[in-house]
N, C-alpha and C positions, 0 to 999 in steps of 0.2 A: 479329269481330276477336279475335285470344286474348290473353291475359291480359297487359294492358300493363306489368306489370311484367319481365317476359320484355325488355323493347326499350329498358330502361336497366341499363348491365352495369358495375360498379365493379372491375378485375379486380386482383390484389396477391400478389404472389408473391415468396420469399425466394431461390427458385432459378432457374436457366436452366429456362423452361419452355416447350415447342414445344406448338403444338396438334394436336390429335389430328387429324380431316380435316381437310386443305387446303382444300375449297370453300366457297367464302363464300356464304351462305346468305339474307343480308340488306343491303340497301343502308345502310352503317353509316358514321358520322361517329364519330373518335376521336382521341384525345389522349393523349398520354405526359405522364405525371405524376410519375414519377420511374423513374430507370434508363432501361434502352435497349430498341427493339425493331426487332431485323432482319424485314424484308419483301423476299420473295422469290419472283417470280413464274414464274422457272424461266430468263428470260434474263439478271435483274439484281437487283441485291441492295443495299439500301440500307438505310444504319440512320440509326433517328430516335431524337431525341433530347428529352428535357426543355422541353415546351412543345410539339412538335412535333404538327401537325396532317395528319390522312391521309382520306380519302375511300376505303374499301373496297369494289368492284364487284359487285353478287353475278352468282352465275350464274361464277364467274371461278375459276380456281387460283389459288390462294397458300397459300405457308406464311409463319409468323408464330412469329417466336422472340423471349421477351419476358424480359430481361434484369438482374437486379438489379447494381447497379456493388457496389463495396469497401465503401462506407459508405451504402450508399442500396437498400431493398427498392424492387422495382418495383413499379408502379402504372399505372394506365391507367383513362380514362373512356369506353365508348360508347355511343353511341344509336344503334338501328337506326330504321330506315324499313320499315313493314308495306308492301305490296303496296294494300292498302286505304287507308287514310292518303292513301300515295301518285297514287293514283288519284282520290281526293277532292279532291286539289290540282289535278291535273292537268282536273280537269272544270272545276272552279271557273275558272280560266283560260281555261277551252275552248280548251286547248293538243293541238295536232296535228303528231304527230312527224313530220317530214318525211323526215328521214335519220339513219340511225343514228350516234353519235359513238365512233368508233375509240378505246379506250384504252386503257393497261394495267390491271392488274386492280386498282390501286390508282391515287388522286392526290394528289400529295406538296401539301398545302395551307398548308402553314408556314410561306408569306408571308403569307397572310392575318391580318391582326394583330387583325381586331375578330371573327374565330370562335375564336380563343384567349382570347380575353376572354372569350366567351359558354362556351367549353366549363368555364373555371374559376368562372364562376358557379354553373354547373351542380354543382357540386358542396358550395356552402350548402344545395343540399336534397335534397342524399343521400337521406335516410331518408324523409322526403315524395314522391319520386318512385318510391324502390323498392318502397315498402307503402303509402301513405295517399292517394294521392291522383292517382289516374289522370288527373283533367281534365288535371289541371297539365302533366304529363308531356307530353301531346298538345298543348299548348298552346307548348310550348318542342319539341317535332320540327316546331310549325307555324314555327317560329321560325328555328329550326334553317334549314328550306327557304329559307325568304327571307333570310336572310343570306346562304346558300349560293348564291343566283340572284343576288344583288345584287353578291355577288364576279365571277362570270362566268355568265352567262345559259348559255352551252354545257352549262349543269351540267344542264340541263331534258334534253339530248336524253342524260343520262346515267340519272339518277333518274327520265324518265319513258319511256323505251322497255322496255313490257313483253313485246317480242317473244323466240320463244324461236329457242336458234340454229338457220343454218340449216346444211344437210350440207356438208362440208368434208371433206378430205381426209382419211380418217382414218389412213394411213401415216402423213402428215408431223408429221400434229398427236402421235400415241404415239408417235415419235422423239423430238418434242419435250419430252412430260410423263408420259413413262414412273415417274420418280422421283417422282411426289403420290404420295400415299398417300389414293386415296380408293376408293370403289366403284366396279362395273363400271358400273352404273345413272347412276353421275355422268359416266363418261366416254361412256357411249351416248348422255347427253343433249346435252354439249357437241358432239357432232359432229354434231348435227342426228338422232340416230336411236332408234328402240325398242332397247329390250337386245336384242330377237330379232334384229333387222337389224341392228345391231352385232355379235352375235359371227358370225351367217353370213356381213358382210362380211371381218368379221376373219380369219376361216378362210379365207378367198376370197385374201387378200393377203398372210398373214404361214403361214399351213398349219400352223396348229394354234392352239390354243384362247388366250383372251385371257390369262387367269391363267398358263396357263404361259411365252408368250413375256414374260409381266410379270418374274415372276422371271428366267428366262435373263437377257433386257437388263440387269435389277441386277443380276444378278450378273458378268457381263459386265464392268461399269463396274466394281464393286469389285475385280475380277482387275484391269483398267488401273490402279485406285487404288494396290492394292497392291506392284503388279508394278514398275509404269512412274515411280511416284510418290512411292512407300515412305512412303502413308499408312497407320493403322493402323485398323481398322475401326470399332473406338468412336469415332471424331471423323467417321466418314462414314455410318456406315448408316443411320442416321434421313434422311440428304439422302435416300438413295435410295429411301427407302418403304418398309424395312424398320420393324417396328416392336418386334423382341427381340433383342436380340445372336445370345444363343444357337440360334435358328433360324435367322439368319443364318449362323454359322459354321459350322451343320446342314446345310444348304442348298450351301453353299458346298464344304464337302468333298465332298458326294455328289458335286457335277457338273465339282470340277479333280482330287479324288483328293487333295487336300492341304488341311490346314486353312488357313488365313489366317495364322495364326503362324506355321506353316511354310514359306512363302512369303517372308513378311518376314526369317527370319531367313538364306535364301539366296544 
């Protein structure tokens, strides 16, 4: 198991701050502590609020924009779930997934009024759980589960199917999640395939390489933005998986012949 201080995250930010990859990496229980944070899984967008409890899916897209308000820095509690941990629970039960449970890549858990209690307990021992004292920590993600199964038992066939995906279409799926901003390697896996077999299919259906239809399609969309919309590209480029302005508008000239403020101002 690696270093279980790794699986409790106290996160605190003065500014609007997005995260870097979209893919969630950990089956994670959290809390907004103060300010706001938009979740966004690419069809829908919802902001949580002060109190608010979410269940993060790993394996899953999302971006995550975490919000400080006018008088209030942002704050946030989570705990992830190891793969191990996990599976320890799951033995112990001698629980056997029948069917996989359909979700989005997040669940909005903010009716639950006694894992908001638990998650603000969790933080009298901040400093005990992040340096001194691993049992502890394990001892409140054991905690953490059963609270979370006691809310809704369907939580098992979320937190215990360790299956990986299976092949799916992978046109309809890069139509749909072209704008994450994650690796090639994350999007081979979500479609069920090796990075090899992913870009040969990709070649096979889109006739040319995965990186470059990635850019054309955002850039694509920022031409609509700008064009159609008279957005101006610092309030969008980050949605689309850009990650500099400046090569953005680099990018962008090369392939309309005009920069982006020249567009807008037409």
């Amino acid at each position: 198991m690696a270093d279980n201080n790794q699986y409790i995250n106290y996160s605190c930010h003065f500014n609007a701050f997005r995260e870097g990859e979209q893919f969630v990496q950990h089956q994670s229980l959290s809390m907004v502590i103060s300010g706001e944070m938009e979740l966004n899984d690419g069809t829908e967008r919802k902001i949580l609020h002060k109190g608010d409890v979410y269940l993060a899916r790993k394996n899953h897209l999302l971006k995550f924009i975490k919000k400080p308000l006018e008088q209030e820095e942002y704050k946030s509690l989570s705990i992830w779930f190891s793969d191990e941990l996990l599976q320890q629970a799951r033995d112990q039960e001698d629980y056997v997934l029948e069917e996989k449970l359909q979700t989005p890549a997040y669940i909005d858990l903010s009716g639950a009024q006694h894992l908001r209690f638990f998650m603000e307990s969790l933080l009298q021992y901040k400093d005990l759980l992040e340096n001194k004292a691993p049992e502890l920590l394990q001892i409140k993600q054991k905690e953490a589960l059963m609270l979370l199964f006691a809310y809704d038992k369907n939580l098992k066939r979320v937190l215990f199917d360790f299956t990986d995906p299976h092949k799916i279409n992978l046109e309809e799926f890069m139509q749909q999640n072209y704008h994450f901003n994650v690796k090639l390697e994350r999007f081979a896996y979500l479609t069920g395939r090796s990075l090899a077999t992913f870009k040969r299919d990709f070649q096979k259906i889109f006739n040319t390489s995965p990186r470059s239809w990635l850019q054309h399609r955002r850039l694509q969309e920022a031409y609509f933005l700008i064009t159609k919309k008279q957005q101006r590209p610092n309030d969008f480029y980050l949605d689309l998986g850009f990650e500099d302005l400046s090569h953005f508008s680099y990018a962008f000239k090369k392939q309309y012949g005009h920069s982006p403020t020249e567009l807008l101002k037409s």
